[in-house]
PDB file as gemmi writes it, atoms N, CA and C in Angstrom:
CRYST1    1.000    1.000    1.000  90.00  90.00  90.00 P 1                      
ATOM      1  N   UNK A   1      -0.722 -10.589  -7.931  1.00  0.00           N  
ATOM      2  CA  UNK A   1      -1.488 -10.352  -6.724  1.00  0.00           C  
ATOM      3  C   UNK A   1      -2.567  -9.317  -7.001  1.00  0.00           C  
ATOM      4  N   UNK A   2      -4.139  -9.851  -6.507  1.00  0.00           N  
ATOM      5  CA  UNK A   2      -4.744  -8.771  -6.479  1.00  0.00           C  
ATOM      6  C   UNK A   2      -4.801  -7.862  -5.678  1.00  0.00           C  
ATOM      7  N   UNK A   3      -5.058  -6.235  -5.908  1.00  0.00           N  
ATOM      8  CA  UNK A   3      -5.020  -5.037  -4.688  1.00  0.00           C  
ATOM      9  C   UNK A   3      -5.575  -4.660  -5.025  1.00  0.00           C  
ATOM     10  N   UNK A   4      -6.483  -4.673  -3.603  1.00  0.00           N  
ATOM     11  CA  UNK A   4      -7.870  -3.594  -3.498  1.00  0.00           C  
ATOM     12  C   UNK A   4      -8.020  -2.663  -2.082  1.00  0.00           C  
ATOM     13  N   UNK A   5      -8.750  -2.523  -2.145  1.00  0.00           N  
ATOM     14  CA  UNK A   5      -9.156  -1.380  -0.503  1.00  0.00           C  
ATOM     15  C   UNK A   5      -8.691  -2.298   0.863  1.00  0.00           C  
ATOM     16  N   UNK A   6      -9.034  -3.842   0.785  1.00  0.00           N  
ATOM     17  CA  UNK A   6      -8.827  -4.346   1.821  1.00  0.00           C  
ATOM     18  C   UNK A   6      -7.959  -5.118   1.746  1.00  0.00           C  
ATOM     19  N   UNK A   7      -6.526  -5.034   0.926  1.00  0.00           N  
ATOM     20  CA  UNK A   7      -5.593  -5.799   1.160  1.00  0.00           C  
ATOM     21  C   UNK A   7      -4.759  -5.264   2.016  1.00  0.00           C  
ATOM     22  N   UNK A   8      -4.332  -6.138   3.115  1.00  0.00           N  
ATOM     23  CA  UNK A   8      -3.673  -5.343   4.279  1.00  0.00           C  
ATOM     24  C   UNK A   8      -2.335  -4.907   3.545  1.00  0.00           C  
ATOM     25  N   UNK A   9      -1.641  -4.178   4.486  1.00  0.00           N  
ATOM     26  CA  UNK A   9      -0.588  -3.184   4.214  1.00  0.00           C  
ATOM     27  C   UNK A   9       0.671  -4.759   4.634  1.00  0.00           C  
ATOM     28  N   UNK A  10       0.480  -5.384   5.226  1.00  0.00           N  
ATOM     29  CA  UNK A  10       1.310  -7.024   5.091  1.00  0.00           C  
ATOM     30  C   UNK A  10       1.185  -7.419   4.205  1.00  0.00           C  
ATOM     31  N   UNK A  11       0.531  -7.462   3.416  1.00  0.00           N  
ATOM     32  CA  UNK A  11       0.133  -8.407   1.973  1.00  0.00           C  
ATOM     33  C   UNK A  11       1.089  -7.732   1.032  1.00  0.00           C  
ATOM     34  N   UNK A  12       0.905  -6.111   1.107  1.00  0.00           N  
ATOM     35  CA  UNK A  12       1.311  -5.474  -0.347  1.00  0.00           C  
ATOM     36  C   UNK A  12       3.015  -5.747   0.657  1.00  0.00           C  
ATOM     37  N   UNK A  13       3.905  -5.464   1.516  1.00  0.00           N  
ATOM     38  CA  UNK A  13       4.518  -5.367   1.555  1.00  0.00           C  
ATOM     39  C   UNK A  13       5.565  -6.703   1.337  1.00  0.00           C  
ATOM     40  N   UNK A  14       4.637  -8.105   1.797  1.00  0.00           N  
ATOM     41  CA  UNK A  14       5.280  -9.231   1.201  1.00  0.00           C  
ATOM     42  C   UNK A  14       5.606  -9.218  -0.331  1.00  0.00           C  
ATOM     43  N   UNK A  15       4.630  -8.864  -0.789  1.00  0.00           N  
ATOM     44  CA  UNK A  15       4.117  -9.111  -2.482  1.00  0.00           C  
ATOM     45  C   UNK A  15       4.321  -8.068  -3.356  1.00  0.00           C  
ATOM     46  N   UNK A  16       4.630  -6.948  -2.867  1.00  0.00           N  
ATOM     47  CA  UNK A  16       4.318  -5.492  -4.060  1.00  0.00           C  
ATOM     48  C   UNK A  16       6.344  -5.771  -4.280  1.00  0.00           C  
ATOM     49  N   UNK A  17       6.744  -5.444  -4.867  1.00  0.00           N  
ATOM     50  CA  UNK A  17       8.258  -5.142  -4.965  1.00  0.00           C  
ATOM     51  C   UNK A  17       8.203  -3.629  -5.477  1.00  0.00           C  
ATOM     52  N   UNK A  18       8.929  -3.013  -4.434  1.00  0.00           N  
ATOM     53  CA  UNK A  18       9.004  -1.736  -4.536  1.00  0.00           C  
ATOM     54  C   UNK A  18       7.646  -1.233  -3.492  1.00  0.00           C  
ATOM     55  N   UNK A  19       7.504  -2.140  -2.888  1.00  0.00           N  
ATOM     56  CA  UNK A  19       6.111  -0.908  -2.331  1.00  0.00           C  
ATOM     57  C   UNK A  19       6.345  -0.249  -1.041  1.00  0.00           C  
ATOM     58  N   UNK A  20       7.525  -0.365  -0.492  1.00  0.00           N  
ATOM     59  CA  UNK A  20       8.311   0.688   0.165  1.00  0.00           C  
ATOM     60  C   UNK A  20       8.374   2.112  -0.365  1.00  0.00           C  
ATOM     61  N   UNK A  21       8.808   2.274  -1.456  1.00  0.00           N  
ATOM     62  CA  UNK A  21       9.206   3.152  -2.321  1.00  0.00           C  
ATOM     63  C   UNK A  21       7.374   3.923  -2.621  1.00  0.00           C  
ATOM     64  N   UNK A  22       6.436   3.182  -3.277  1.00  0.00           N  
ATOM     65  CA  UNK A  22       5.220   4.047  -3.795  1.00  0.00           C  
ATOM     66  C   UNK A  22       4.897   4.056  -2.555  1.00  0.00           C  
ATOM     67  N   UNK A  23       4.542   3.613  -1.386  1.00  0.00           N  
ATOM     68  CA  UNK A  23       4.077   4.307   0.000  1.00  0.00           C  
ATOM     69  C   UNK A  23       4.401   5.179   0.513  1.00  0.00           C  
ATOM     70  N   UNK A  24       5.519   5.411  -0.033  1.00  0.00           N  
ATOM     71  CA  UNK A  24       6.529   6.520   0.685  1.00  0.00           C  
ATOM     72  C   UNK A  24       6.253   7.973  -0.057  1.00  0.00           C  
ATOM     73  N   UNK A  25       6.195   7.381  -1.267  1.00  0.00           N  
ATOM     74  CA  UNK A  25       5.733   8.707  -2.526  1.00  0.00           C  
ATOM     75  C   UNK A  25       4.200   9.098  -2.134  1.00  0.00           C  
ATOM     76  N   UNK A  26       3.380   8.263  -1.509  1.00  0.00           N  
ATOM     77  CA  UNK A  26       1.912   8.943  -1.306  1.00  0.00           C  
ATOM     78  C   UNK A  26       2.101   9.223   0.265  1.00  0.00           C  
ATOM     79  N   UNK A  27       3.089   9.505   0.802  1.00  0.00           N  
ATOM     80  CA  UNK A  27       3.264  10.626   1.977  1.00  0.00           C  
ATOM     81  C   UNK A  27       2.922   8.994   3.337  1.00  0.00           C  
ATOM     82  N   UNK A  28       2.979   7.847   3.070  1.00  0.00           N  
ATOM     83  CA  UNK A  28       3.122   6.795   4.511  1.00  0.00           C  
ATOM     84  C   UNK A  28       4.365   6.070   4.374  1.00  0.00           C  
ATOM     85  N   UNK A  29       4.935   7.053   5.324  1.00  0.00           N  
ATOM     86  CA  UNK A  29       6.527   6.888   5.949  1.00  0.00           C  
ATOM     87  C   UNK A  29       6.766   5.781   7.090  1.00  0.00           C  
ATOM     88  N   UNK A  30       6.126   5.815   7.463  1.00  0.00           N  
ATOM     89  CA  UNK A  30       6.011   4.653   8.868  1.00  0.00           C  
ATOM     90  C   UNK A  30       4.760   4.611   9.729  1.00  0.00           C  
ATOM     91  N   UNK A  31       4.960   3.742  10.200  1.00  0.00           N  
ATOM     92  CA  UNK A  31       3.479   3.261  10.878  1.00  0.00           C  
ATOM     93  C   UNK A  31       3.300   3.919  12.390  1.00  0.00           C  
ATOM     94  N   UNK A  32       2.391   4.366  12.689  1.00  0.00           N  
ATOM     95  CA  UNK A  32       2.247   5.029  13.825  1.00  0.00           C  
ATOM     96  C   UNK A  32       1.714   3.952  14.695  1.00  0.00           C  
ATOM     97  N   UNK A  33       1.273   3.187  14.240  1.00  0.00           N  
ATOM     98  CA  UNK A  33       0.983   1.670  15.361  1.00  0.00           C  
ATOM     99  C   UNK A  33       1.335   0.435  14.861  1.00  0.00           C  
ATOM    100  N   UNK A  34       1.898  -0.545  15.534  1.00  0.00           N  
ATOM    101  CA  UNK A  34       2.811  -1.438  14.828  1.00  0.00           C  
ATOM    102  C   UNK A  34       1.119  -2.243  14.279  1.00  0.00           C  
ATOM    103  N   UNK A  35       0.040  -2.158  15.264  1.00  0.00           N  
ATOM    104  CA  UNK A  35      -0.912  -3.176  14.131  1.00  0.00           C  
ATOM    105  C   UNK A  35      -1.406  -2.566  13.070  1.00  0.00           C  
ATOM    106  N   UNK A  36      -0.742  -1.386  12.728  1.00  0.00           N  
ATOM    107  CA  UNK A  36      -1.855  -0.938  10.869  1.00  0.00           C  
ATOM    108  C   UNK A  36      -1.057  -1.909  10.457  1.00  0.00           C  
ATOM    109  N   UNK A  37      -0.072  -2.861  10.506  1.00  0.00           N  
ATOM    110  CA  UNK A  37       0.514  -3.602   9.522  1.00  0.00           C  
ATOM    111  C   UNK A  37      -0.676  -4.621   8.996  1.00  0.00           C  
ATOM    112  N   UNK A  38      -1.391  -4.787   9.967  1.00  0.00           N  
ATOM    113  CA  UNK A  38      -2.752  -5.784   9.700  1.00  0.00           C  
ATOM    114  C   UNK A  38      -4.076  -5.616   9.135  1.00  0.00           C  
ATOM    115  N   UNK A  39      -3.891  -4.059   9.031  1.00  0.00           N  
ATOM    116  CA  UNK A  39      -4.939  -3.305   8.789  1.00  0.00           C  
ATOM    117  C   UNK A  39      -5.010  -3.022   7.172  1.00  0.00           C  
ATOM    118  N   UNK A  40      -6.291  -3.303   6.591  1.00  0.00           N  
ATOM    119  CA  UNK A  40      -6.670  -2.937   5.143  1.00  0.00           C  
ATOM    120  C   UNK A  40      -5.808  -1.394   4.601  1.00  0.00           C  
ATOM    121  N   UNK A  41      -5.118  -1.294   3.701  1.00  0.00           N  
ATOM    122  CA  UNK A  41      -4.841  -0.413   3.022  1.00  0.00           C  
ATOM    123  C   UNK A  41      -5.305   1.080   3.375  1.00  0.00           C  
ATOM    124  N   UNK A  42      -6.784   0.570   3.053  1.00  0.00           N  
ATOM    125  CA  UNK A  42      -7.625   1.600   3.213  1.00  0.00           C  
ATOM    126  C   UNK A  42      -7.941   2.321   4.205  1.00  0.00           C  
ATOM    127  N   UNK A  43      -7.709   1.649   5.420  1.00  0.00           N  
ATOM    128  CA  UNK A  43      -7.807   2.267   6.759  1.00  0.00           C  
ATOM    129  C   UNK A  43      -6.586   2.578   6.920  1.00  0.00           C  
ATOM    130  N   UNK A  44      -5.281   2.650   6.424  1.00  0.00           N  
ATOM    131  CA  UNK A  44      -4.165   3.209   6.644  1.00  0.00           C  
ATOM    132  C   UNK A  44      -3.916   4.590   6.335  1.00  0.00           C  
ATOM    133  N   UNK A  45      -4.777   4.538   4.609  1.00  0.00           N  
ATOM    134  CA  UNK A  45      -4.688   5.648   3.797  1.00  0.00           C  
ATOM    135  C   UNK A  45      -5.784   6.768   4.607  1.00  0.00           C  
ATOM    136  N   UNK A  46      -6.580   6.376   4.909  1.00  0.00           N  
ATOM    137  CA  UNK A  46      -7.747   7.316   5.562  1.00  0.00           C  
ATOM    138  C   UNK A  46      -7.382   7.873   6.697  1.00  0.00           C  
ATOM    139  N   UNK A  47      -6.403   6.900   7.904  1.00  0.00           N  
ATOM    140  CA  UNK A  47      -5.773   7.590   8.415  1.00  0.00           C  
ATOM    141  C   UNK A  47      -5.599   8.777   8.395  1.00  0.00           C  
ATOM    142  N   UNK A  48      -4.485   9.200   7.243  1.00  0.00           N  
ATOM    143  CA  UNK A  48      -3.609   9.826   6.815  1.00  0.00           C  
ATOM    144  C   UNK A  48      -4.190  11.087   6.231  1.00  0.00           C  
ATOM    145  N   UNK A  49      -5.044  10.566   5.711  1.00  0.00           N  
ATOM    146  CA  UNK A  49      -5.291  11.350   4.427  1.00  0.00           C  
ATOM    147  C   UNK A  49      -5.159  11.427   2.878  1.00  0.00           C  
ATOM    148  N   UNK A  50      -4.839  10.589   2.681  1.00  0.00           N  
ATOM    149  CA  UNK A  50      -4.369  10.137   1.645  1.00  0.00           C  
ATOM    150  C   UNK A  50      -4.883   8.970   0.745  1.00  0.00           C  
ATOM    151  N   UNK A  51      -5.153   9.786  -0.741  1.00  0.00           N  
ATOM    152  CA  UNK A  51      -6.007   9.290  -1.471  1.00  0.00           C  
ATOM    153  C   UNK A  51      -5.899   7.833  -1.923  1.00  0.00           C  
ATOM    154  N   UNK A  52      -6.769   6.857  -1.409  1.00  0.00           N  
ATOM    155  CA  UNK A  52      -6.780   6.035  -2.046  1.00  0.00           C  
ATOM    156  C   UNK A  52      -6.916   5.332  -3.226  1.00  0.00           C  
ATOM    157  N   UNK A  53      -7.327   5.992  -3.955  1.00  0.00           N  
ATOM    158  CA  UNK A  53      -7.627   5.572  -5.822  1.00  0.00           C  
ATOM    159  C   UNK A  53      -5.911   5.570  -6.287  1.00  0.00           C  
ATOM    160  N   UNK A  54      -5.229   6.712  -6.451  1.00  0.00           N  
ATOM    161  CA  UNK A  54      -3.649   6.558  -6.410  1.00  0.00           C  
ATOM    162  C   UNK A  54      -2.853   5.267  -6.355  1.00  0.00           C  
ATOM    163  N   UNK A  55      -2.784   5.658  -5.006  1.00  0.00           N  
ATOM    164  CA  UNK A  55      -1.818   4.490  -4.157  1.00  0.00           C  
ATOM    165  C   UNK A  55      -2.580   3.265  -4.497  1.00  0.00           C  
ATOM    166  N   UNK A  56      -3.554   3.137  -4.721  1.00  0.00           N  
ATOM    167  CA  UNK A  56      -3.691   1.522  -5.677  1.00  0.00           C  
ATOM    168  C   UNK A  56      -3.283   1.626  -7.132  1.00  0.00           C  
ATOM    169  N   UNK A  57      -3.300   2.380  -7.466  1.00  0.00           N  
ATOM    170  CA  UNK A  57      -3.104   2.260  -8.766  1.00  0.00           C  
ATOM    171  C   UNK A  57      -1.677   2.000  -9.109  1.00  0.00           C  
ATOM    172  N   UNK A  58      -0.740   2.834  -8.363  1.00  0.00           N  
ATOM    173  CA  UNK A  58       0.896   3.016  -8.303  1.00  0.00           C  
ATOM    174  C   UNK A  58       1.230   1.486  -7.770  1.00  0.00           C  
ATOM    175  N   UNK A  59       0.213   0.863  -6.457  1.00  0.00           N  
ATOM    176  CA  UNK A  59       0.897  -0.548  -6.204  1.00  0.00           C  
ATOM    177  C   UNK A  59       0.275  -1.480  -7.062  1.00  0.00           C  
ATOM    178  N   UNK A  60      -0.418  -1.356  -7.838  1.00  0.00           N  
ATOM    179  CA  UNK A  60      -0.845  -2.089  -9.430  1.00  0.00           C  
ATOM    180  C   UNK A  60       0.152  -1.978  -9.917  1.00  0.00           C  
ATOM    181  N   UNK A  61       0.207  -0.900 -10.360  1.00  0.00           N  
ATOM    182  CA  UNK A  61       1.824  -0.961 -11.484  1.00  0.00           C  
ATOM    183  C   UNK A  61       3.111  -1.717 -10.798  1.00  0.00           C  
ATOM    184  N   UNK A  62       3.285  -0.852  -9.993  1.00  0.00           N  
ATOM    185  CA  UNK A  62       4.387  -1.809  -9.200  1.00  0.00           C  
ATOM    186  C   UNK A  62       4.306  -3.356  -9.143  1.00  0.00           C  
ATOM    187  N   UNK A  63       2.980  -3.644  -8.944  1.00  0.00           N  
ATOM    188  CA  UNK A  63       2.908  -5.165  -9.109  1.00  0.00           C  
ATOM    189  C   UNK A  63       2.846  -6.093 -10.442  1.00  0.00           C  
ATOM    190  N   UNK A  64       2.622  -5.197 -11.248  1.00  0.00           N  
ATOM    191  CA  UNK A  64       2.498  -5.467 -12.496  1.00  0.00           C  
ATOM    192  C   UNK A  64       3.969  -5.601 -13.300  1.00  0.00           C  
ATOM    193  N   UNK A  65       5.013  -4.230 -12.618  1.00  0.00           N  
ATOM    194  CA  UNK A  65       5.973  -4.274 -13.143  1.00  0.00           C  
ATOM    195  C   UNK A  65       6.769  -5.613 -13.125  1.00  0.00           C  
ATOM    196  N   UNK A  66       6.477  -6.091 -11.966  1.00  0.00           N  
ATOM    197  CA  UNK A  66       7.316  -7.489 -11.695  1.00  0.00           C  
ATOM    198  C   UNK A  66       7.024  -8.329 -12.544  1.00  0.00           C  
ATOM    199  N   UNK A  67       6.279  -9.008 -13.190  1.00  0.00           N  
ATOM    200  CA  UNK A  67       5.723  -9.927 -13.593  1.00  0.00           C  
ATOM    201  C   UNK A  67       5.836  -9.778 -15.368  1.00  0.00           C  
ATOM    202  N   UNK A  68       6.612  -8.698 -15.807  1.00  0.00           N  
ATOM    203  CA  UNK A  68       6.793  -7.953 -17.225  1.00  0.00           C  
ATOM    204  C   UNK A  68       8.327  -8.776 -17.578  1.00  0.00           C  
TER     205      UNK A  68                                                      
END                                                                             
């Protein structure tokens, strides 16, 4: 799977294995509105605060790990 800025936070969570776990490590614990589930990555992370270059990179690996 590709991940970029605008893959919604549904996509990585169907598809990432483990991406419970690296969301949780870049500080997004739960959703403060049930529609960021629909919402690009990136507008989740900005939210927050939280750097986006990272948390793609960690759900790269993660996605990568699967497929090893």
């Amino acid at each position: 799977m590709l991940i970029d800025e605008n893959t919604t936070l549904e996509a990585i969570l169907e598809n990432v294995p483990g991406a419970i776990t690296v969301l949780a490590k870049h500080g997004l614990h739960s959703l403060s509105c049930p529609s960021e589930i629909y919402m690009p990555i990136q507008m989740v992370a900005q939210s927050r605060g939280i750097p986006i270059e990272h948390l793609i990179d960690d759900l790269r690996l993660a996605c990568n790990a699967d497929s090893l």
